[in-house]
C-alpha positions as CSV (number, residue, x, y, z in Angstrom):
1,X,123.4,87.2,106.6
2,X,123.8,85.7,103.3
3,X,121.9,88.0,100.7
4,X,122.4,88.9,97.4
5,X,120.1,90.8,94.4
6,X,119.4,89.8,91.1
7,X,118.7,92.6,87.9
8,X,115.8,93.1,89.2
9,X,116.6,94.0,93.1
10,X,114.8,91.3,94.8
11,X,116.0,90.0,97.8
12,X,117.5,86.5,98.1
13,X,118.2,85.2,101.2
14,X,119.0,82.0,102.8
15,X,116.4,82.1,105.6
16,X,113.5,81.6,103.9
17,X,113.1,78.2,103.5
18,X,113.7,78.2,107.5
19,X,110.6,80.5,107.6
20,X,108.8,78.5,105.4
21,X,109.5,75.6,107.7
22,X,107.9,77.3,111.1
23,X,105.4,79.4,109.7
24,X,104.1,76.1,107.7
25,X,104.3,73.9,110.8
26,X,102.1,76.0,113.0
27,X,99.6,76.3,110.1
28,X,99.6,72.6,109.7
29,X,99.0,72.6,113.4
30,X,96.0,74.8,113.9
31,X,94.0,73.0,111.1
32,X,94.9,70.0,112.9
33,X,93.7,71.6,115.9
34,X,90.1,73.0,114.5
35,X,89.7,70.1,112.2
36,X,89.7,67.7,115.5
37,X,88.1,70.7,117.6
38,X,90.5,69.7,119.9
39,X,89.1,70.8,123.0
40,X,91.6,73.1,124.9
41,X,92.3,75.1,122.0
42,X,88.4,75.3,121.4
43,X,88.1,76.8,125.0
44,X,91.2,78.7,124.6
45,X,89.4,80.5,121.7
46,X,86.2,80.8,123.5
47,X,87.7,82.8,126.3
48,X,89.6,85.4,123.6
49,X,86.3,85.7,122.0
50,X,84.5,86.4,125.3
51,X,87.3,88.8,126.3
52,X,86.6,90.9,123.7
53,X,82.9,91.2,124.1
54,X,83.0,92.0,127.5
55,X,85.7,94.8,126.5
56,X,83.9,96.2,123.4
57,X,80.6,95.0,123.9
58,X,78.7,93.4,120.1
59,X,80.2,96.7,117.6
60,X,78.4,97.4,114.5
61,X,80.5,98.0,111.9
62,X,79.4,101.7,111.5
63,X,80.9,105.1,112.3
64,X,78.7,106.1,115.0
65,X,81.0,104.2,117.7
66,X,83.7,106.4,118.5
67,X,86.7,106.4,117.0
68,X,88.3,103.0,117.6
69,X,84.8,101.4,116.2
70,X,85.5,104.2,113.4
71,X,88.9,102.7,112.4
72,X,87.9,99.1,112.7
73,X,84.8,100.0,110.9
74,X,87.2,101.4,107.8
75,X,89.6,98.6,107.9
76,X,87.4,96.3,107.8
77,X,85.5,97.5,104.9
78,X,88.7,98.7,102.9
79,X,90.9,95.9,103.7
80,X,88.3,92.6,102.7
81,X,90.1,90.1,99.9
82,X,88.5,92.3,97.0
83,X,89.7,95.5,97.9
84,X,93.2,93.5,98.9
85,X,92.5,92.1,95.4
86,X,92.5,95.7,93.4
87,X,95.1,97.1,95.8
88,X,97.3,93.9,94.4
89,X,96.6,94.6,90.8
90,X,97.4,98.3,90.9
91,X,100.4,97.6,92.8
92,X,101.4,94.6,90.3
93,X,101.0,97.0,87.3
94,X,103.1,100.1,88.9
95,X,105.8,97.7,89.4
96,X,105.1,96.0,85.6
97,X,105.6,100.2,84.5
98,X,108.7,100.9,86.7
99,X,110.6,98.2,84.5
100,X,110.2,95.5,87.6
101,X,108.3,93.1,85.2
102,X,109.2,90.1,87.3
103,X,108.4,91.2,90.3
104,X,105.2,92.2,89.5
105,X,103.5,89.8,87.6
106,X,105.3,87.3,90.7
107,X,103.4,89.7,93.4
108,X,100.1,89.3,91.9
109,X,100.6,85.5,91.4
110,X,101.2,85.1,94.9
111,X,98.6,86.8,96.3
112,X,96.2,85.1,94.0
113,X,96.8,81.9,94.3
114,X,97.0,82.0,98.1
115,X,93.5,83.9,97.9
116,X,92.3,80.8,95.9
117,X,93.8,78.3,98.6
118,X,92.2,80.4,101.3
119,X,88.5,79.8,99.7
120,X,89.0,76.1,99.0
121,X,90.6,75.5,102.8
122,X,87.2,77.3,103.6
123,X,84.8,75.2,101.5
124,X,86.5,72.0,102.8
125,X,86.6,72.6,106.5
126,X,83.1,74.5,106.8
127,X,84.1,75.9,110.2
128,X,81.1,78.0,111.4
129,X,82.2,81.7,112.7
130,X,81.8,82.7,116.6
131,X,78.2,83.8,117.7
132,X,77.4,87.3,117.6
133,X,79.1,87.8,114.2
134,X,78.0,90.7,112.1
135,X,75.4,89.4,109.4
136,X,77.6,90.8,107.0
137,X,80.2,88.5,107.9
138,X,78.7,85.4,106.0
139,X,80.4,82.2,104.6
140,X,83.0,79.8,106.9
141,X,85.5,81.1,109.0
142,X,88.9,79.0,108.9
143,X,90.7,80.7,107.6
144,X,89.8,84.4,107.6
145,X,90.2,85.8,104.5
146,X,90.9,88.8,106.1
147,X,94.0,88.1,107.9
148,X,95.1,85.7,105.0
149,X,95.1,88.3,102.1
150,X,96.1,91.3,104.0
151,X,99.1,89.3,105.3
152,X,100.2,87.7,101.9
153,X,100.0,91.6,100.7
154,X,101.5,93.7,103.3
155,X,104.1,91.9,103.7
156,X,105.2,90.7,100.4
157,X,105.2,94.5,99.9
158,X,107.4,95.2,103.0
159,X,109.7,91.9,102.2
160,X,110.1,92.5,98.4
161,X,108.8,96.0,96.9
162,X,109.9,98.3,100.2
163,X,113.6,97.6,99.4
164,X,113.2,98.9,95.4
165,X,112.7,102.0,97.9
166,X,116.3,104.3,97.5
167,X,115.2,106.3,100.4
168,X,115.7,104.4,103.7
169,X,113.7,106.9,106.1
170,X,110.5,106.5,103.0
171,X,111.1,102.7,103.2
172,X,110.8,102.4,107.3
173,X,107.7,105.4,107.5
174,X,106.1,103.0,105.1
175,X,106.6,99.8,106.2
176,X,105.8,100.9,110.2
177,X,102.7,102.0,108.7
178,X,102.1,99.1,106.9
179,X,102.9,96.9,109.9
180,X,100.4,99.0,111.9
181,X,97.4,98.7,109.1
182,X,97.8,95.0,109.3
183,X,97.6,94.9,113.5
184,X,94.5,96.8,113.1
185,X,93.1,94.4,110.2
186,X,93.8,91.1,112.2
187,X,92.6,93.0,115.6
188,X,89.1,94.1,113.6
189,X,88.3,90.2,113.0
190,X,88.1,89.7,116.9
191,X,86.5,92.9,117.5
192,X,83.7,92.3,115.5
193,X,83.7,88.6,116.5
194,X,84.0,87.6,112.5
195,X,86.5,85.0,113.3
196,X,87.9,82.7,115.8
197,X,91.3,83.1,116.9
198,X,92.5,80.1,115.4
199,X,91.2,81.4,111.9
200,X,93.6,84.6,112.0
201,X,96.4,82.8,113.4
202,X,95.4,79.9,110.7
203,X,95.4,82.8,108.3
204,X,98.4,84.3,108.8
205,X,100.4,81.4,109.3
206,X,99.1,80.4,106.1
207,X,100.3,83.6,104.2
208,X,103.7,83.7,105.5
209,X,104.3,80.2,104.9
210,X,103.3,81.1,101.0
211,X,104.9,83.9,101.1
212,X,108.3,82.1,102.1
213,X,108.1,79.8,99.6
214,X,107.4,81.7,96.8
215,X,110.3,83.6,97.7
216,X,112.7,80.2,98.0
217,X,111.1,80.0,94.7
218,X,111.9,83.0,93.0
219,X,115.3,82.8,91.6
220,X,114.9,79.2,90.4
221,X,111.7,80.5,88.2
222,X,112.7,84.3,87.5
223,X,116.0,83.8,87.4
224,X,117.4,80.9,85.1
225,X,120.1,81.9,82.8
């Protein structure tokens, strides 16, 4: 694999654009497929959605559940765009201090902006969330902002701040955690039937596909002689 790192360690590789490609193409096709409510895929959802209620009944986002309701409960409530916003901003700024200037203020920008896409996809499609959804989970549901923001975060961390990481059993304790905080974030939208399936796979396809580009991107903004 072709890869090579600039002054300030971030990763360049070839395969991103290739990423970008896939990742992009099956965004494009869900919002094709919940703009047209295309009717297998509609079904298809329904019976994920109904799955899980008959397996976890209609949760409360509480902790008097037991403990699986306990941890979606907390990621959930710790892991909603704002809290994904500060988390962002503090992890911008340690970078900014550590001396990786670029990569910083390019972290926050990219989870940002794709936060901003995420709330004008909503507005324009007005997609209405499954039944039984949690009052709490107001406003549109394609795509969840849940599943979108997490995934633009976690793993922009794990892609581009992990490897600034000298340590290599630090950098794979920390990103297998990481991986496992966002299964339980995308797993929490369908147990607490905020969002259709479409709308987390909508949101992370979304994400990765700006995440990939932004990193095609990088050198030929960050890194022009």
């Amino acid at each position: 694999m072709n890869t090579r790192k600039n002054s300030s360690d971030f990763p360049v590789r070839r395969w991103y654009g290739d990423a970008f490609g896939i990742s992009g193409a099956v965004f494009l096709l869900t919002l094709l497929l919940v703009i047209f409510n295309v009717k297998v895929f509609v079904n298809f959802e329904d019976n994920i959605t109904a799955t899980f209620q008959s397996m976890f009944g209609l949760p409360k986002m509480d902790y008097s559940g037991g403990l699986l309701n306990d941890i979606m409960t907390f990621v959930a409530s710790y892991f909603d765009t704002k809290p994904i916003i500060a988390i962002t901003i503090v992890v911008g700024i340690v970078l900014i201090l550590r001396r990786q200037i670029k990569i910083g203020i390019w972290l926050m920008y990219v989870v940002a902006s794709g936060g901003i896409i995420g709330l004008v996809l909503k507005a324009l499609i007005k997609r209405p969330r499954p039944l039984h959804h949690l009052p709490i989970d107001d406003g549109y549901s394609f795509p969840s902002g849940h599943s979108l923001a997490s995934t633009l975060l976690i793993w922009a961390i794990i892609f581009v701040v992990l490897p600034l990481i000298k340590k290599e059993n630090v950098r794979r304790i920390v990103g297998w955690l990481l991986v496992l905080l966002w299964i339980l974030i995308l797993f929490s939208r369908l147990y607490f039937a905020a969002h259709h399936f479409g709308d987390v796979l909508g949101g992370v396809s979304f994400s990765l596909a700006w995440l990939w580009l932004n990193m095609a991107l990088y050198p030929k903004i960050f890194m022009r002689n």
